[in-house]
BAVODREN-216224 format. One record per residue: x, y, z of N, C-alpha, C, CB in turn; residue in three letters. Coordinates in steps of 0.05 Angstrom, whole numbers, plus 32768, in hexadecimal, padded with zeros to 4 digits. Glycine has a CB too. Layout:
BEGIN
XYZXYZXYZXYZALA ...
This chain:
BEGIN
7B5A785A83AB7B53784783967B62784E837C7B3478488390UNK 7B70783E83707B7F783B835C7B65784683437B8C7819835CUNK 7B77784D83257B64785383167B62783883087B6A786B8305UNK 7B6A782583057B6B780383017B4A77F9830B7B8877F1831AUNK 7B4D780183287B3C77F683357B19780D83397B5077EE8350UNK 7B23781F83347B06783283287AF6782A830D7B117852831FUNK 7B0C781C83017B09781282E17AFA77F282E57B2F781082D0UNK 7B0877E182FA7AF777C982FE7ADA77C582F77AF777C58316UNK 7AC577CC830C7AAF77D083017A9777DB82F17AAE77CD8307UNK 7AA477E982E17A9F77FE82CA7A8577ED82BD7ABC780382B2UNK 7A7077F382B57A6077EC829E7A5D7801828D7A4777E282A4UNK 7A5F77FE82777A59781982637A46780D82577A717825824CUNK 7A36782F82577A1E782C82437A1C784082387A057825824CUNK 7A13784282207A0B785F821279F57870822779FA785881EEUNK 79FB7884821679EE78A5822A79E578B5821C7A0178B9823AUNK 79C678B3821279BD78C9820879C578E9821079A578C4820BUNK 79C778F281F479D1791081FD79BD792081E479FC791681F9UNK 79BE793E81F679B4794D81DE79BC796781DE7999794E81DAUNK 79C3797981CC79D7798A81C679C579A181B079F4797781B8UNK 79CC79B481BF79BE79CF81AD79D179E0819F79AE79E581C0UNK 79D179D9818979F079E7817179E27A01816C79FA79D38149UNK 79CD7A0B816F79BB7A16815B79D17A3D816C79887A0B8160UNK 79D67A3C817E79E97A51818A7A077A4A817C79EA7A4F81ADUNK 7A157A4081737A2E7A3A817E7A3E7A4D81607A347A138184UNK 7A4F7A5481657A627A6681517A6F7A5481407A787A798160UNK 7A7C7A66812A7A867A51811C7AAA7A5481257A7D7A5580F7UNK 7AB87A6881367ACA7A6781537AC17A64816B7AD77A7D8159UNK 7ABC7A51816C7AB57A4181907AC77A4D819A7AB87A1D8199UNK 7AE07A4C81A07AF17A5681AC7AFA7A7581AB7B027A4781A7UNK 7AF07A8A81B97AF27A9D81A77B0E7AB2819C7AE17AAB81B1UNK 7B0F7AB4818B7B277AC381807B377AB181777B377AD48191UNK 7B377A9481787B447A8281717B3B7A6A815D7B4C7A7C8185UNK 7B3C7A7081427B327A6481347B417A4A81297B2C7A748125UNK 7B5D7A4481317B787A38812C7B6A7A2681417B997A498131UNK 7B6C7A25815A7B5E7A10816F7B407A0B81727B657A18818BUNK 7B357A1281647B1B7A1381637B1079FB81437B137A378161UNK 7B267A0281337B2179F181147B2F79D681227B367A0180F2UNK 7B4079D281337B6179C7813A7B4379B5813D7B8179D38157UNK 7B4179B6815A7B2579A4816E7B0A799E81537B1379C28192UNK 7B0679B081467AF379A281397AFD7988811B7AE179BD812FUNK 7B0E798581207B1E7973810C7B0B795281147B4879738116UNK 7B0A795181317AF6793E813F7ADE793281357AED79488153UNK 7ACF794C81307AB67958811D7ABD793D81067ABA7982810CUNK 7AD1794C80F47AD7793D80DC7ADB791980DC7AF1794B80D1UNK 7AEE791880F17AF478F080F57AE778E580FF7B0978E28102UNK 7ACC78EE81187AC878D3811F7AAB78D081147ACC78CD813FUNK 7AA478E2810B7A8578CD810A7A8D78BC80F57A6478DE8101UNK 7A9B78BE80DE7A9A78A280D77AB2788E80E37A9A78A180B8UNK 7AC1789180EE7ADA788381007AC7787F81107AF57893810DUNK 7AB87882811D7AAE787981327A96786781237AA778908147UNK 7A87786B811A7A74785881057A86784180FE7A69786880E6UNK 7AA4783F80FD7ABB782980EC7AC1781A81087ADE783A80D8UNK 7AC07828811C7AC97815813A7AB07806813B7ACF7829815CUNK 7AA2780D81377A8077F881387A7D77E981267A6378068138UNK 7A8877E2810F7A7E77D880FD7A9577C281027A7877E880E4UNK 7AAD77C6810D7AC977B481117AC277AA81277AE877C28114UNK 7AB977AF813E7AB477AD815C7A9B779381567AA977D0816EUNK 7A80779481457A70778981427A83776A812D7A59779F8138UNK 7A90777281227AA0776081117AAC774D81297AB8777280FEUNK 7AB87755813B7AC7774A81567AB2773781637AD17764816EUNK 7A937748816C7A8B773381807A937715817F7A7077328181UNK 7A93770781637A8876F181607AA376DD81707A7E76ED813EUNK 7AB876EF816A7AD276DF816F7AD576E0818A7AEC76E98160UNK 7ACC76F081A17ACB76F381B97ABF76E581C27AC5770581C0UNK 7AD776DB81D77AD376BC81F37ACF76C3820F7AF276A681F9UNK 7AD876DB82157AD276EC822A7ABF76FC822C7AE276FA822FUNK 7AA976F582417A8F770482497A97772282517A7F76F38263UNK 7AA57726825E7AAE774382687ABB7750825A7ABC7744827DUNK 7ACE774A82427AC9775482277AB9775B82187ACE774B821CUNK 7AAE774382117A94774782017A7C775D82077A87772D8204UNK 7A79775A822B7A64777182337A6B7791822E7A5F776E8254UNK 7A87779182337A9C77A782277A9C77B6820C7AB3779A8226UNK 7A9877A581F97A9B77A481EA7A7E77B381DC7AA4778D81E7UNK 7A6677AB81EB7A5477A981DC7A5477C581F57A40778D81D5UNK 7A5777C882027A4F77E082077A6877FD81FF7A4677DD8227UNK 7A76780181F27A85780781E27A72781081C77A9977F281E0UNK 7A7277FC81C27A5B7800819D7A45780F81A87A4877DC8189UNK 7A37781581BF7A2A782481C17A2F783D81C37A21781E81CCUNK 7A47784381CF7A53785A81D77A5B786181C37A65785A81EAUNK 7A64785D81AC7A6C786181957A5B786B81877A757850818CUNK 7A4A7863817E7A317862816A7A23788981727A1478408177UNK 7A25788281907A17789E81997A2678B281997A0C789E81B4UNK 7A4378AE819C7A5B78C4818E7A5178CC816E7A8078B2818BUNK 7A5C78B5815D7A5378BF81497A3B78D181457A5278AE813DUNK 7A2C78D0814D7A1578E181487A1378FC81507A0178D78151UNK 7A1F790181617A25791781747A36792781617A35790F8192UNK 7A44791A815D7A59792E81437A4E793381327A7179248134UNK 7A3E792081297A317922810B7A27794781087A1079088109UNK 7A19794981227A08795981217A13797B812179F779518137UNK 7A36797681307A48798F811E7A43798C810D7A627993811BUNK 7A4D798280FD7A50798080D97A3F798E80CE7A4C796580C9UNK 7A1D798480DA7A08799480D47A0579AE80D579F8798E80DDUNK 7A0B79B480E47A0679CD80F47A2879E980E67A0879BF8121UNK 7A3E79D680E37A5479E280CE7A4479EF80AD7A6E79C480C6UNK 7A3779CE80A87A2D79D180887A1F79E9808A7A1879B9807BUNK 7A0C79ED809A79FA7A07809C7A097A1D80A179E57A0780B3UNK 7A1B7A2280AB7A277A3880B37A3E7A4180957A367A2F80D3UNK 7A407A3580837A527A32806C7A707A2D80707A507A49805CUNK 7A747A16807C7A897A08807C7A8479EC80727A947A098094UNK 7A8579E080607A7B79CB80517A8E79B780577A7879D18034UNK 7A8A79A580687A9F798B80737AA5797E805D7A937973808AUNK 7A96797E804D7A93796880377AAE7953802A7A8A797A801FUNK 7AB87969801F7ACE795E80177AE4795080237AD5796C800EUNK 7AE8795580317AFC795280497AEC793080507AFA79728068UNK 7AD8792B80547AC8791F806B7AC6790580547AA67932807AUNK 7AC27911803E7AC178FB80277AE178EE80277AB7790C8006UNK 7AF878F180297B0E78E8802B7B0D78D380497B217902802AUNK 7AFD78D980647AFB78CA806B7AE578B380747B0578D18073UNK 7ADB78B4805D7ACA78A080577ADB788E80417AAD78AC804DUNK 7AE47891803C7AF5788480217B0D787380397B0778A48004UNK 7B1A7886804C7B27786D80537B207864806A7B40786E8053UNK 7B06786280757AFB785980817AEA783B80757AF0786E808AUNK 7ADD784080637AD67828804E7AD3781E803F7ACF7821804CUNK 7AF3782980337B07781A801B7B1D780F80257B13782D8005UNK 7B2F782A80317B40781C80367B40780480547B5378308035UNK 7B35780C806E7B3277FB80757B1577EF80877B4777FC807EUNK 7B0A77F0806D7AF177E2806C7AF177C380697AE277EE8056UNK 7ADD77BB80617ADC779380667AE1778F804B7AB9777E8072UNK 7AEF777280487AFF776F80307AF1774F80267B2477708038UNK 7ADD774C80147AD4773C80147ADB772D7FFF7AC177418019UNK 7ACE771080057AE776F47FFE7AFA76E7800E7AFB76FB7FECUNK 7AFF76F880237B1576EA803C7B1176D180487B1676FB8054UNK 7B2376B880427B2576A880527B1676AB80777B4076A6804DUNK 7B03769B807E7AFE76A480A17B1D76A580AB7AE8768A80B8UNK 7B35769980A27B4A769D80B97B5076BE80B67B68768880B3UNK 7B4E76C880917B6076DE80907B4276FB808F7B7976D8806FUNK 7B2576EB80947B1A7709809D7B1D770880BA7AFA770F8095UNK 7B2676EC80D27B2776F280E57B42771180EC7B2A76D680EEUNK 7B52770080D87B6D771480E07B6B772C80DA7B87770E80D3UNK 7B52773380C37B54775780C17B41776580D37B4B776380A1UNK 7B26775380DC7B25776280F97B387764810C7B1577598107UNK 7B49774C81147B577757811F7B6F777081237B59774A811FUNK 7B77777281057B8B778081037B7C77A081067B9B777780E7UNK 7B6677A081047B5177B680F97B4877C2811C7B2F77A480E1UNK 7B4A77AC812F7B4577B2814D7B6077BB81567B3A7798815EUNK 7B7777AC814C7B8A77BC815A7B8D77DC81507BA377AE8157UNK 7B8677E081307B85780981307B757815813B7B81781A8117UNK 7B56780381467B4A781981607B5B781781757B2C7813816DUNK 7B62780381827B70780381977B86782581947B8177E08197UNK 7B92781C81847BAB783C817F7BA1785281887BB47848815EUNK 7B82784C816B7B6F786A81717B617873818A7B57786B8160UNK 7B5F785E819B7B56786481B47B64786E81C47B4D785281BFUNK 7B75786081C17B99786C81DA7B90788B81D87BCA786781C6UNK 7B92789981BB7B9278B581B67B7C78C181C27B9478BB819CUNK 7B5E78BB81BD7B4178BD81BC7B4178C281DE7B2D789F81ADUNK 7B5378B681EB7B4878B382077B6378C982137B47788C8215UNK 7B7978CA82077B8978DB820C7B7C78F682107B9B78D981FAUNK 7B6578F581F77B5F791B81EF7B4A791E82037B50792781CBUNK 7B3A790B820B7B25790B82207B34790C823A7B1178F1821EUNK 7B48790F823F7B5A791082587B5C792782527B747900825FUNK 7B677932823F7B657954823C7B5F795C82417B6379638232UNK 7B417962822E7B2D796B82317B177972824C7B27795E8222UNK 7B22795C82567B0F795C82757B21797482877B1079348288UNK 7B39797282807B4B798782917B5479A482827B6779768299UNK 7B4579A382717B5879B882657B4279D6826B7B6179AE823CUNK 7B4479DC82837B3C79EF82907B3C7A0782827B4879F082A4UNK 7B557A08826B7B547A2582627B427A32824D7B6C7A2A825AUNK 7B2D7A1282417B207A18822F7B0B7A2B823F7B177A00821FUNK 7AFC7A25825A7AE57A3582657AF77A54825E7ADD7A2D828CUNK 7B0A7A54826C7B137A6F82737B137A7D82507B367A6E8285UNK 7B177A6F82417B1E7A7E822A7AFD7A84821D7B367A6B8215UNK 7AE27A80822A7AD17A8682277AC37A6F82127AD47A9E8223UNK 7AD57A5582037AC07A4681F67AA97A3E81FC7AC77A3581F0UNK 7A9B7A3D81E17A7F7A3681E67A757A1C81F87A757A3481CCUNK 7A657A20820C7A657A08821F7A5379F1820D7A557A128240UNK 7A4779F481F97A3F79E481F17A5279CC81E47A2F79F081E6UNK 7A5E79D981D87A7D79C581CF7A8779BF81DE7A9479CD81C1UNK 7A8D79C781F27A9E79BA820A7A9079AB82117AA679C88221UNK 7A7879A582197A6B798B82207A6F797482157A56798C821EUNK 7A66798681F87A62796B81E07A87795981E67A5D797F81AEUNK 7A9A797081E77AAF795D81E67AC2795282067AC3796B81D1UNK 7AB57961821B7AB8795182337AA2793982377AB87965824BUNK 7A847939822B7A7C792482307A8C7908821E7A627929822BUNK 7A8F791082057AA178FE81F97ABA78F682057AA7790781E3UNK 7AC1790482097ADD790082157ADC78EC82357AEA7922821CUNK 7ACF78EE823D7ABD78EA82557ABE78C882507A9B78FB8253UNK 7AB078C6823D7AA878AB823C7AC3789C82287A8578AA822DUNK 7AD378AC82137AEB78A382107AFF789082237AF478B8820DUNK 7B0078A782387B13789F82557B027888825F7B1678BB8271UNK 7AE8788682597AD77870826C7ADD7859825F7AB57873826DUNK 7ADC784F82467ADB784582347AF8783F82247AC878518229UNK 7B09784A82337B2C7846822D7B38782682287B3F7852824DUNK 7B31781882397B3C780482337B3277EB821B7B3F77FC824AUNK 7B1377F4821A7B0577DD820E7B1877CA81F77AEB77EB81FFUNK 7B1977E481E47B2777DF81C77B3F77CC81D37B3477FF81B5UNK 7B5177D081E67B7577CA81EB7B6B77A781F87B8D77E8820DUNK 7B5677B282087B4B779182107B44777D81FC7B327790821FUNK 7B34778981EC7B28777681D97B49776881C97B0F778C81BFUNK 7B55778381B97B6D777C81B27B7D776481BB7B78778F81B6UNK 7B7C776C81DF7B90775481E27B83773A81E77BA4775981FAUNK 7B69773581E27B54771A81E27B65771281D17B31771A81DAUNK 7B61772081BD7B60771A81957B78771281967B5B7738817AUNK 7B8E771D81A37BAD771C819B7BBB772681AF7BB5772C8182UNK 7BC4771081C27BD0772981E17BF5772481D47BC877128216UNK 7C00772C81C17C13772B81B47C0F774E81B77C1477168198UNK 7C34775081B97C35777081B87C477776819D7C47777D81D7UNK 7C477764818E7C4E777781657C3A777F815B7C5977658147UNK 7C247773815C7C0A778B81587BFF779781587C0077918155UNK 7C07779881767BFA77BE81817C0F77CF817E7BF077C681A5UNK 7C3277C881767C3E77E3816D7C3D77E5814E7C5D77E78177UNK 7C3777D081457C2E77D181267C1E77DE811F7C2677BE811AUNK 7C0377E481307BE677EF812E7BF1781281337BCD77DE814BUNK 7BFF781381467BFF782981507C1D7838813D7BFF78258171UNK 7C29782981327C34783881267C2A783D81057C4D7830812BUNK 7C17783081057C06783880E87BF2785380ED7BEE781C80DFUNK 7BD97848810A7BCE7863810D7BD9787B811F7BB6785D8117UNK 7BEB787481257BF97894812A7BF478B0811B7C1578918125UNK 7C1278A681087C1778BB80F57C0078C080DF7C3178B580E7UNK 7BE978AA80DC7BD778A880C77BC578BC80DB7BCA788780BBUNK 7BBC78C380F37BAF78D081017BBC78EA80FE7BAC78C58119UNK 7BD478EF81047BE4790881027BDD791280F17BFC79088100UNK 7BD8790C80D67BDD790F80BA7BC1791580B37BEB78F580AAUNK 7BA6790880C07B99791580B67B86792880CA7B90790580A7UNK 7B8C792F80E27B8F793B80EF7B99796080E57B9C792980FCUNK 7BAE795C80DB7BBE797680CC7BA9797780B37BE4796F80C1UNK 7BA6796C80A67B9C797380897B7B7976809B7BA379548069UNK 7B6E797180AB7B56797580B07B52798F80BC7B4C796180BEUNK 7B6E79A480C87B6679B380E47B6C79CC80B57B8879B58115UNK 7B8679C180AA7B8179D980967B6979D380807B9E79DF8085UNK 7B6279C280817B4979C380707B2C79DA807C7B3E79A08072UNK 7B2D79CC80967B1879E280A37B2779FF80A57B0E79D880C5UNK 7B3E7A0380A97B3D7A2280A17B3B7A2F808D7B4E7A2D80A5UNK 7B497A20807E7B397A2980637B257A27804E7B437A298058UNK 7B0D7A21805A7AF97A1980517AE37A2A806D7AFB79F4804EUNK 7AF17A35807B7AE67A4D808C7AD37A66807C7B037A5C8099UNK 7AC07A5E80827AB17A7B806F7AB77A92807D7A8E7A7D806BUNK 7AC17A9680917AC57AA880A17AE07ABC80AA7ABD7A9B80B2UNK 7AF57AA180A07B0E7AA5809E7B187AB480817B1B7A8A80A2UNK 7B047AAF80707B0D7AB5804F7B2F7AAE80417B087AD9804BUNK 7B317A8F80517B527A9380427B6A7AA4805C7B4E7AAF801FUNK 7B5F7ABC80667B6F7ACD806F7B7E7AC780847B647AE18073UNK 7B7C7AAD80997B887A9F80A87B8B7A7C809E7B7B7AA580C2UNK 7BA57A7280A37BAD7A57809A7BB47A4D80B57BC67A558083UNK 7BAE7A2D80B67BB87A2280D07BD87A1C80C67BA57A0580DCUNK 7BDF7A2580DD7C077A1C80E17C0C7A1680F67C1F7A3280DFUNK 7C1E7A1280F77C247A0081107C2E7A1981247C4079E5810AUNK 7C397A25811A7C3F7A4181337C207A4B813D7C527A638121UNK 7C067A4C81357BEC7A4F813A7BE57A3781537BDC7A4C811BUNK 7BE97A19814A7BE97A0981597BFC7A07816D7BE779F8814DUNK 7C127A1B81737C207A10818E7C177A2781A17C447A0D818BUNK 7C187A4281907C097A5581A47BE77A5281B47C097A6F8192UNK 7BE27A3B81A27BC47A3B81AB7BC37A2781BF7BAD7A348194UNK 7BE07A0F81C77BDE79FC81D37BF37A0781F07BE479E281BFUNK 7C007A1B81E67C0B7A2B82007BF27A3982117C217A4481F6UNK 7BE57A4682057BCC7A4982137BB77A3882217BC17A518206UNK 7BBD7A1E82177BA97A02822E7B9B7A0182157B927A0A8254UNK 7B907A0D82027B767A0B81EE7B8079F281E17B707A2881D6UNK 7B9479E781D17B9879C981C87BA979C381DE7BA679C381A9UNK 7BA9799B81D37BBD799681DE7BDD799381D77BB5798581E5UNK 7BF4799B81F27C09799981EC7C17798381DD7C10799E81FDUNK 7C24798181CB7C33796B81B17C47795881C17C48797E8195UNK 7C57796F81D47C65794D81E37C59794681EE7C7B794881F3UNK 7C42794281FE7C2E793F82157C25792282017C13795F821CUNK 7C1F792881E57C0F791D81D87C1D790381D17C06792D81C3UNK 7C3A790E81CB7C5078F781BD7C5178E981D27C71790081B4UNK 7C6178EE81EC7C5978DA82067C4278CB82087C5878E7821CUNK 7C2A78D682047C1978BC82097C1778AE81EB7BF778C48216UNK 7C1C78A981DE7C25789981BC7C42789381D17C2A78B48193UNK 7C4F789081D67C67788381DC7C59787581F67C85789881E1UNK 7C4B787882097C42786C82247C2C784D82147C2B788C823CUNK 7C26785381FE7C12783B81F27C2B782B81E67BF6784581D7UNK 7C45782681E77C56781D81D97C63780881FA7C69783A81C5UNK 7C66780B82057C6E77FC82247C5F77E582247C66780C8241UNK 7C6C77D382237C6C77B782227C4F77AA822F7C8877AE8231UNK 7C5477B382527C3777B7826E7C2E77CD82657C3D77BD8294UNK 7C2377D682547C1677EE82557BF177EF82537C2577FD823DUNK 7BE577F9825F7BC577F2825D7BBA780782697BBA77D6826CUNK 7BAA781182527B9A782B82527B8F782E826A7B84782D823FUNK 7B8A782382827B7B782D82957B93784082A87B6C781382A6UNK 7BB4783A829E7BBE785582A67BBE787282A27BCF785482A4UNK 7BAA787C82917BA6789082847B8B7896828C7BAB788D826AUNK 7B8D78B1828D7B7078BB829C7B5D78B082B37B5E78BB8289UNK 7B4C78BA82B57B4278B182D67B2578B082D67B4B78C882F0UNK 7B1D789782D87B09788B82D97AED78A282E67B12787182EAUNK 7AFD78A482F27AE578B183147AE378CA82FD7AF978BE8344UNK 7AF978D682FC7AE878F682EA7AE178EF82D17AFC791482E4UNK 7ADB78D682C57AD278D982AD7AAF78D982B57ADE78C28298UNK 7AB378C282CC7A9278BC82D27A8278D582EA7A8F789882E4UNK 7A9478E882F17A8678FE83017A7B790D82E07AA17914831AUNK 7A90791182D17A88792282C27A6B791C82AD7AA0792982B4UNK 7A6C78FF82AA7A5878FC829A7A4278F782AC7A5C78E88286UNK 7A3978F282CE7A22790582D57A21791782DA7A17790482E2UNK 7A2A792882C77A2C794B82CA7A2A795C82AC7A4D795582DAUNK 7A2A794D82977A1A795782827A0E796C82807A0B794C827EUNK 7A147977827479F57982827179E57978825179F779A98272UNK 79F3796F824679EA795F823479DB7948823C79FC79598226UNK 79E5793F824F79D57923824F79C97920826079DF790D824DUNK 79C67930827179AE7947828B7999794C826F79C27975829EUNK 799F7952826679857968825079757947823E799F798A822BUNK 79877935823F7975791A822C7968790A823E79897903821AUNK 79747914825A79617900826B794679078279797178F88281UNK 794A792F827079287939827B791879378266792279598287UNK 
């Protein structure tokens, strides 16, 4: 069976989960605080990025003519909603520990809903067009989102390197449902607009804007490390030794799939694999623990 056709009859629905931080270090990964700040950068973008795909996604239903979209769609916003929250609850659990997200987290709330938040006064033709334009930068963000959940599900070397299994859950279950949930955004997209200048338009805006704050989020958390005192900085020589080790992921690995979303036929259900996203998410233990 093709991974196309594993993907056919998919229904997504959100999945209660529940997660005990009240153990977890402020180096999940141990001895490695460079891949450990790197991965929690996540922490920082999505609960409100992911709160901004729901509020754009809910903006979309109305224009949606396709039922199998639409059902897609709406089960997406669920899956979303319950990410966000899941992260939220690092943050919490950082604040307590004295690493104060704050600042950092306040920058993305600002361009989450300022800069591309709803712009009111718009003609219906031209608020149609900024949801749209606003679905094609999840679409980008997803390409990536589902990339790292392909990682993540394989990246074997985090057990061995002793991270905390509680994080690993939290981000193979995410990841999990990422890969499950891969195409929604690129579908909806091509409802809205099956033209291919604005998905390399989209994607060459959220790229480097992801890159960018990606880097400023992995050195913010090091240095804002109560633990680190200043005395280690993230660099990029930190980040390649930590991704030679399997602990991040590799950068050309990464550039290739950002160049594989750029192919004319190209559609997310070539990326990652259906079957292990849905073994893994009945295997939780997060979401084993919300269902007793």
């Amino acid at each position: 069976m093709t991974t196309a056709e594993e993907h056919a009859d998919l229904v997504l629905q959100p999945r209660d989960v529940r997660f005990d931080w009240s153990g977890l270090p402020m180096h999940w990964i141990p001895g490695d605080p460079m891949a450990t700040h790197t991965i929690n950068v996540l922490h920082l973008l999505l609960p409100e990025g992911e709160r901004w795909f729901v509020r754009v996604f809910k903006q979309a239903l109305p224009l949606i003519t396709d039922e199998r979209v639409r059902e897609d769609v709406v089960g997406f916003v669920g899956q979303e909603a319950m990410h966000a929250e899941a992260h939220q609850g690092v943050l919490d659990h950082l604040l307590a520990k004295g690493l104060d997200p704050a600042p950092y987290v306040r920058q993305i709330e600002w361009l989450f809903r300022r800069v591309l938040g709803d712009r009111p006064g718009l003609s219906p033709a031209q608020q149609r067009e900024h949801v749209v334009e606003r679905v094609a930068i999840i679409a980008a963000i997803e390409h990536f989102t589902a990339f790292l959940g392909d990682w993540v599900l394989n990246a074997d070397e985090l057990d061995r390197a002793g991270a905390d299994p509680v994080m690993l859950d939290l981000l193979r279950w995410h990841g999990a449902e990422e890969v499950e949930h891969r195409s929604v955004a690129y579908d909806l997209l091509c409802h809205l607009d099956p033209g291919y200048a604005r998905r390399v338009r989209a994607m060459a805006v959220a790229g480097p804007v992801l890159y960018w704050l990606w880097v400023r989020g992995a050195r913010f958390l090091m240095a804002a490390d109560p633990e680190l005192r200043g005395r280690v900085r993230a660099t990029w020589r930190g980040y390649l030794a930590s991704a030679r080790r399997g602990l991040l992921p590799d950068l050309r690995r990464t550039a290739r799939s950002g160049a594989r979303y750029l192919r004319p036929h190209y559609h997310p259900t070539q990326e990652g694999s259906t079957r292990q996203a849905v073994a893994y998410l009945g295997s939780s233990p997060a979401a084993r623990a919300a269902a007793h």
